[in-house]
TILO-411702 format. One record per residue (C-alpha): residue number from 0; residue in one letter; x, y, z. Coordinates in steps of 0.25 Angstrom, whole numbers, always signed. Layout:
N
NUM/A/X/Y/Z $
...
# end
This chain:
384
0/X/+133/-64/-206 $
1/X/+131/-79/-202 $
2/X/+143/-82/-207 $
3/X/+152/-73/-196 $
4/X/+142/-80/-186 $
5/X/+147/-93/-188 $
6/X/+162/-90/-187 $
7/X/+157/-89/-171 $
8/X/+148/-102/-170 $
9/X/+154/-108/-159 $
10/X/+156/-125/-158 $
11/X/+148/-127/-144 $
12/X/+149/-143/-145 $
13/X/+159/-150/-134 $
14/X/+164/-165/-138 $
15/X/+173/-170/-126 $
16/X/+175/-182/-117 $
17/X/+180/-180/-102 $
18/X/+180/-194/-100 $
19/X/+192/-198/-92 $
20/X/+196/-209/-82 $
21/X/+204/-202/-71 $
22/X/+196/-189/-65 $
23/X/+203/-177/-64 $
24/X/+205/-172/-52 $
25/X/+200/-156/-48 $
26/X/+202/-148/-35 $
27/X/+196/-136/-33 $
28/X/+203/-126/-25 $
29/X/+192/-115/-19 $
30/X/+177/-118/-16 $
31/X/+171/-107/-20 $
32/X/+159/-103/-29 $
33/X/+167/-104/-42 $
34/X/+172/-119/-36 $
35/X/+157/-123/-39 $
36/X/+159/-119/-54 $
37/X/+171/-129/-55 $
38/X/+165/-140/-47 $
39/X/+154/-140/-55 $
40/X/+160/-142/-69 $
41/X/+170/-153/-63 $
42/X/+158/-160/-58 $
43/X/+155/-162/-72 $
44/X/+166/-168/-76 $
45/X/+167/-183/-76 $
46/X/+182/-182/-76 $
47/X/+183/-175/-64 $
48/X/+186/-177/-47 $
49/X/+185/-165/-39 $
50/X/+195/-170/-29 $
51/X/+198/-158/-19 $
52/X/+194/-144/-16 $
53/X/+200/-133/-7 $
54/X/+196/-122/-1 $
55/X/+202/-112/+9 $
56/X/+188/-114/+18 $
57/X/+186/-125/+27 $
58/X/+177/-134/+22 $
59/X/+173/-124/+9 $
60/X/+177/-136/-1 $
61/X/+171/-148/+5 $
62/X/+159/-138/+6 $
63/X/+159/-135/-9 $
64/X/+161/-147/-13 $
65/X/+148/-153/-7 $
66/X/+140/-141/-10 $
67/X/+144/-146/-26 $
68/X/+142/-159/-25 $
69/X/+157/-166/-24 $
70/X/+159/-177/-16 $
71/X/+167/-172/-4 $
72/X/+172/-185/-1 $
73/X/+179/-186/-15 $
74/X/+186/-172/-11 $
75/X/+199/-167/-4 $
76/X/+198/-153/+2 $
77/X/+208/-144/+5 $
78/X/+210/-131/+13 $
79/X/+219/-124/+2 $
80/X/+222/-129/-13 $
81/X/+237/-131/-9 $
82/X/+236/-143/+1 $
83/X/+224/-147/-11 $
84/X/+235/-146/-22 $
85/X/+245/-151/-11 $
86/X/+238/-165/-9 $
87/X/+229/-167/-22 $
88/X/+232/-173/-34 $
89/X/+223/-164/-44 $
90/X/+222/-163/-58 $
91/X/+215/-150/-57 $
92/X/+210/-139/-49 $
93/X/+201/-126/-50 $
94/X/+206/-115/-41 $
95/X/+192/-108/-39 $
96/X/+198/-99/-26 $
97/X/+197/-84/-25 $
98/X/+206/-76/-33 $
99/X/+218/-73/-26 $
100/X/+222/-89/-24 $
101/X/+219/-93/-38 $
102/X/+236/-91/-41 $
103/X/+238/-98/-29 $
104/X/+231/-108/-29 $
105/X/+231/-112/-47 $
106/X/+248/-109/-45 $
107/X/+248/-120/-34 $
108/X/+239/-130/-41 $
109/X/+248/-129/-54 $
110/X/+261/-131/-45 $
111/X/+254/-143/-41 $
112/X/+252/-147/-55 $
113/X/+238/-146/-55 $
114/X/+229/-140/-66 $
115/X/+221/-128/-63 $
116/X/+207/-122/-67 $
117/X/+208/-107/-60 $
118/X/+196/-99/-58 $
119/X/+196/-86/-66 $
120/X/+200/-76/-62 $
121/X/+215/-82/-64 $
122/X/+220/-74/-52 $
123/X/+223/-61/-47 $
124/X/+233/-54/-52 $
125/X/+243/-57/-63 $
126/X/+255/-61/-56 $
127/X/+248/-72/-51 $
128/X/+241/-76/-65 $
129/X/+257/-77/-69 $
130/X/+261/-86/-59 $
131/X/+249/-95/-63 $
132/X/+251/-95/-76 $
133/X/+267/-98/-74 $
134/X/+262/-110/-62 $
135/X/+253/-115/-74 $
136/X/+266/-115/-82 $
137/X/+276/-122/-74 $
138/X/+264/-134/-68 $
139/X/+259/-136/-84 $
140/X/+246/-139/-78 $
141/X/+234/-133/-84 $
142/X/+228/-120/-79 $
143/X/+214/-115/-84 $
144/X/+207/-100/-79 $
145/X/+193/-103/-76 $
146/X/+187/-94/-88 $
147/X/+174/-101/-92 $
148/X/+170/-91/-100 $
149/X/+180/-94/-110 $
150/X/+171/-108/-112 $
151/X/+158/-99/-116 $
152/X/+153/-100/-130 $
153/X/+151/-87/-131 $
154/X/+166/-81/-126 $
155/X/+171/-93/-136 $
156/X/+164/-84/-148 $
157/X/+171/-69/-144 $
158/X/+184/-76/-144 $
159/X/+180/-84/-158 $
160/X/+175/-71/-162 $
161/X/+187/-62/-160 $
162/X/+197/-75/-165 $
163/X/+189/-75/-178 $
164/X/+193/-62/-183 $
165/X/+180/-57/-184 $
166/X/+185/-45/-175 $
167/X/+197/-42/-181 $
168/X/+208/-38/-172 $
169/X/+204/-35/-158 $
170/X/+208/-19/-153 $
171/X/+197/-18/-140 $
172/X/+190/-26/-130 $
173/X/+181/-21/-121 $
174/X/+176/-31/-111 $
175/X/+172/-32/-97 $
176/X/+158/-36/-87 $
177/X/+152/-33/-75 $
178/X/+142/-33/-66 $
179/X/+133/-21/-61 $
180/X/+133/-29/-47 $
181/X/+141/-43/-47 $
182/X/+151/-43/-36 $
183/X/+152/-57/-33 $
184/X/+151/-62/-19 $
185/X/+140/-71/-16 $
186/X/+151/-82/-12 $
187/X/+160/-75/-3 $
188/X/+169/-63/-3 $
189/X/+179/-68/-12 $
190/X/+179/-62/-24 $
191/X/+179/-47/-18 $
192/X/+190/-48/-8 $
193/X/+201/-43/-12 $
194/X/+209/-54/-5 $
195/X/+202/-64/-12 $
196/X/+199/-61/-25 $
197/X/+210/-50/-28 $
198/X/+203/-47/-40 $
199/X/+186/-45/-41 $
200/X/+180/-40/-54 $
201/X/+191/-41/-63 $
202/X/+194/-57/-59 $
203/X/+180/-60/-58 $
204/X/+175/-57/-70 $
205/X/+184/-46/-79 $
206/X/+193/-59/-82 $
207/X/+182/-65/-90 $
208/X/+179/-54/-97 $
209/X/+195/-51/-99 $
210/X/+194/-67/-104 $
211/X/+182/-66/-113 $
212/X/+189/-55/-122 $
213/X/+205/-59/-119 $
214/X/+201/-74/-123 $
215/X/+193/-70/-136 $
216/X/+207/-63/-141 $
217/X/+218/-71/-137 $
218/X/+220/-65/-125 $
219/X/+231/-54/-128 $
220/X/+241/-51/-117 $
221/X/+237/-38/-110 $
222/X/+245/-26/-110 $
223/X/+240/-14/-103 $
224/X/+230/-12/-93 $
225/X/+224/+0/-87 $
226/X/+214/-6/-76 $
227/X/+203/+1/-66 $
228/X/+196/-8/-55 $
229/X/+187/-2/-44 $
230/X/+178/-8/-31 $
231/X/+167/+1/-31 $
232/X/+154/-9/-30 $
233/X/+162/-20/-21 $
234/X/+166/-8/-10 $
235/X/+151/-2/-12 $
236/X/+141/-6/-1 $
237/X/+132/+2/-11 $
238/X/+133/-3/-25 $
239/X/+139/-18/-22 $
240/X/+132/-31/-23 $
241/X/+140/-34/-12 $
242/X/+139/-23/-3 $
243/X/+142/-33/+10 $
244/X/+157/-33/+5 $
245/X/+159/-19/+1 $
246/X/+170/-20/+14 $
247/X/+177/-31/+8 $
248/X/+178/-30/-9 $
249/X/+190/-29/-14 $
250/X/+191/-31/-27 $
251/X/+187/-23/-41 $
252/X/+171/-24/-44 $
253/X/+176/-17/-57 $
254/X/+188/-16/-66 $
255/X/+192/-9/-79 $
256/X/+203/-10/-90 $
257/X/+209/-5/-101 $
258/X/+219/-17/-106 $
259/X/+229/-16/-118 $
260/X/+231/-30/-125 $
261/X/+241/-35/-134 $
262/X/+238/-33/-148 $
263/X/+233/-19/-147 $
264/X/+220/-24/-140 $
265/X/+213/-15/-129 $
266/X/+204/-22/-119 $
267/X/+193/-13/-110 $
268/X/+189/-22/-98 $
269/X/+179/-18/-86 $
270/X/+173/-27/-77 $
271/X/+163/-26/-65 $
272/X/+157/-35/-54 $
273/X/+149/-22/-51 $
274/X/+147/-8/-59 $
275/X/+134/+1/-62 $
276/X/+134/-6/-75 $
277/X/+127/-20/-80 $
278/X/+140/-22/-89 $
279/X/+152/-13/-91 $
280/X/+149/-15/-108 $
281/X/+151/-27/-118 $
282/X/+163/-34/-121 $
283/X/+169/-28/-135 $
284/X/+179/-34/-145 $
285/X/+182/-24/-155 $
286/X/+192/-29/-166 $
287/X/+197/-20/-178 $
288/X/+186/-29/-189 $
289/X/+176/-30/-178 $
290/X/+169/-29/-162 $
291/X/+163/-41/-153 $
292/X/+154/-36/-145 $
293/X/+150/-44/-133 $
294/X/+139/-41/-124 $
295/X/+141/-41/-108 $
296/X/+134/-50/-98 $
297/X/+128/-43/-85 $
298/X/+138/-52/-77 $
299/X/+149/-61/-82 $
300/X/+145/-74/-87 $
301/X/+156/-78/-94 $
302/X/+148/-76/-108 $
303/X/+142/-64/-116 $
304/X/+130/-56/-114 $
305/X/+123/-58/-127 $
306/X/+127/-60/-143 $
307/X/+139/-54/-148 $
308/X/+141/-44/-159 $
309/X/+152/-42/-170 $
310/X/+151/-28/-175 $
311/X/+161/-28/-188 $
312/X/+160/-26/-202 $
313/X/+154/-34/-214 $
314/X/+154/-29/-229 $
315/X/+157/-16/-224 $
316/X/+146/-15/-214 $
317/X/+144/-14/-199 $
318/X/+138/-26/-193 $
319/X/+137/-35/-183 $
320/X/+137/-48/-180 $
321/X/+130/-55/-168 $
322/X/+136/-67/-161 $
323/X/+125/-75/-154 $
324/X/+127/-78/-140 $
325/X/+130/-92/-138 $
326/X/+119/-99/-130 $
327/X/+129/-110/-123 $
328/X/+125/-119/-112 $
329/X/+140/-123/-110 $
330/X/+145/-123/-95 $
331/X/+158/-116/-95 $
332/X/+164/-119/-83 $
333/X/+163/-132/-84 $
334/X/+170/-130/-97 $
335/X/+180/-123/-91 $
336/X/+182/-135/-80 $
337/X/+182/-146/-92 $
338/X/+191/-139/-102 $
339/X/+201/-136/-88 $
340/X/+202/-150/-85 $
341/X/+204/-156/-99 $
342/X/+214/-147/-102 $
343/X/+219/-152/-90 $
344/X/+218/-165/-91 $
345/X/+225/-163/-106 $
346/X/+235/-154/-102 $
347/X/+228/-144/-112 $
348/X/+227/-130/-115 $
349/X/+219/-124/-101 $
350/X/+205/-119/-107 $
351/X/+210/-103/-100 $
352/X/+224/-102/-101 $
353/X/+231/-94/-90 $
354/X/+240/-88/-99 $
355/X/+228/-80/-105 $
356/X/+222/-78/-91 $
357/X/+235/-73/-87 $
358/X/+231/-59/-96 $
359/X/+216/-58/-92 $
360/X/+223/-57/-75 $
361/X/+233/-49/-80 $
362/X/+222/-39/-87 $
363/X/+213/-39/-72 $
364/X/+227/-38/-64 $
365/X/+233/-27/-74 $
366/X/+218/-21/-71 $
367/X/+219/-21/-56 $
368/X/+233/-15/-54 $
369/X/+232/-3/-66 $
370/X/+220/+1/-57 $
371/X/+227/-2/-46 $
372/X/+239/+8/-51 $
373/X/+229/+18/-59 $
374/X/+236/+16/-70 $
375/X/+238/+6/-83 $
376/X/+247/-5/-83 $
377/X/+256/-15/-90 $
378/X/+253/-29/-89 $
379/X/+266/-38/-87 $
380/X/+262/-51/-90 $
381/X/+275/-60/-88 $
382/X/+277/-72/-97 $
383/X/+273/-87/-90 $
# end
């Protein structure tokens, strides 16, 4: 069996030089947690000047960039990202901001010609995702969606997995995560306020699980969806980790969906941020020579739970195959930030292409209006 083994080693070695002579030059538009993620991997690169920062709150930015160690002197702020665009001369930005400004605020950069790392989820709804994706177009500047876990090791080896044919033709997915208690608000109220984040579970974490499994087979454009959200942990005083802010969640805590894919394939999806379960089940590839069976973390992690298994058929005989965990101490956002800037810096392929983030938010946003109606729906995704 050794020899199926080595059809999935995985080439974990990294040769480049970002040596350059002029830095390039990053805003960051939004000072929230997620901000301290980017900041971090920017620090460490040589290449790069964080120039400017903006932030809605008085004073927020110049906070935030002293509390992660910039030089504030070296730094412009600005009470919105237009008079930042308005006045800067950036090579790039990071739109970290809650939900329901991150079209606004990626569309303006790109009119400004400026390229843009935009924190998953991509946006809200898929009318917005369309005129990002058609912004993108028009500027030809390079727009990237913040997936880091598309740079783990071990998400690389399900999609080399699938691609190798071990698998056969791919029919059902079954995929999801969750949380028995994971609403997140330690930072603020923003991602539960319907105002704010527009979208909760689904944006937070459904995307990634949408990504780990769309990615591994080639993203297919989505047909159908029959979609099921509800609120009942984030309006419970009882059953909430966040019981302070029953009055004010509006958003899902959980979602479901039955999605039809090109090619014949079917895609089962559920996600929580809070449920009476520790996980809603494994993630499962089934294709007509063979099933991936990948084991679910308690909390998304943007990796796998534990070794991978193959079930499929040698000589005649049941068997399966185990696919080691890979043990990796890789730092994948700042992959994600250094794979942004060279690509562009080259005027590269972006490392998450919107147009195959443009099917993932029209899965959650086809998922939110067929519950909203009750009823399955057609996903009208318009050419770019």
């Amino acid at each position: 069996m050794g020899n199926i083994l080595d059809k999935f080693k995985e080439d974990l070695s990294v040769a480049l030089d970002y040596s350059k002579n002029d830095k390039i030059r990053v805003g960051i538009i939004g000072t929230g947690w997620i901000a301290e993620a980017h900041v971090a991997s920017y620090k460490k690169c040589p290449d790069v000047e964080i120039v400017a920062c903006a932030d809605l709150i008085p004073g927020k930015a110049e906070k935030f960039c002293e509390d992660n160690g910039l030089d504030v002197s070296k730094i412009h702020f600005y009470p919105s990202h237009k008079e930042m665009l308005d006045v800067e001369e950036l090579d790039c930005v990071s739109v970290c901001t809650y939900n329901m400004t991150h079209a606004e605020c990626t569309i303006y950069a790109l009119n400004k010609g400026v390229n843009v790392l935009l924190e998953k989820p991509m946006c809200v709804t898929l009318d917005e995702a369309v005129a990002i994706c058609r912004a993108e177009k028009a500027s030809g500047k390079v727009l990237s969606i913040g997936f880091q876990p598309r740079f783990d090791p071990n998400m690389k080896m399900v999609k080399k997995i699938v691609e190798s044919g071990e698998l056969g033709e791919i029919y059902y997915i079954q995929t999801g995560g969750g949380r028995r208690r994971g609403i997140p608000a330690p930072f603020g109220t923003s991602f539960i306020q319907k105002e704010t984040a527009g979208i909760g579970a689904l944006g937070d974490i459904g995307c990634y699980s949408l990504d780990m499994v769309l990615n591994a087979i080639g993203y297919p454009k989505p047909l159908t969806v029959t979609g099921y959200k509800s609120d009942f942990f984030g309006k419970s005083a009882k059953h909430s980790n966040i019981p302070q802010y029953a009055d004010i969640f509006g958003v899902d805590d959980f979602a479901a969906a039955f999605v039809r894919l090109e090619g014949g394939i079917i895609l089962d999806f559920r996600i929580a941020w809070a449920m009476h379960l520790d996980t809603p089940g494994d993630t499962i590839i089934l294709g007509k020579e063979g099933g991936l069976r990948i084991p679910s973390t308690e909390c998304w992690n943007g990796s796998i739970g534990g070794p991978m298994t193959i079930y499929h058929d040698v000589a005649g005989k049941q068997v399966e195959t185990i696919i080691p965990e890979i043990k990796s101490d890789t730092d994948n956002f700042y992959l994600k930030i250094r794979s942004f800037l060279d690509a562009s810096m080259s005027g590269g392929e972006p490392p998450v292409p919107s147009s195959q983030i443009l099917y993932n938010q029209a899965i959650i946003d086809g998922i939110a209006r067929s519950s909203e109606l009750g009823r399955e729906i057609e996903l009208d995704i318009p050419e770019i």
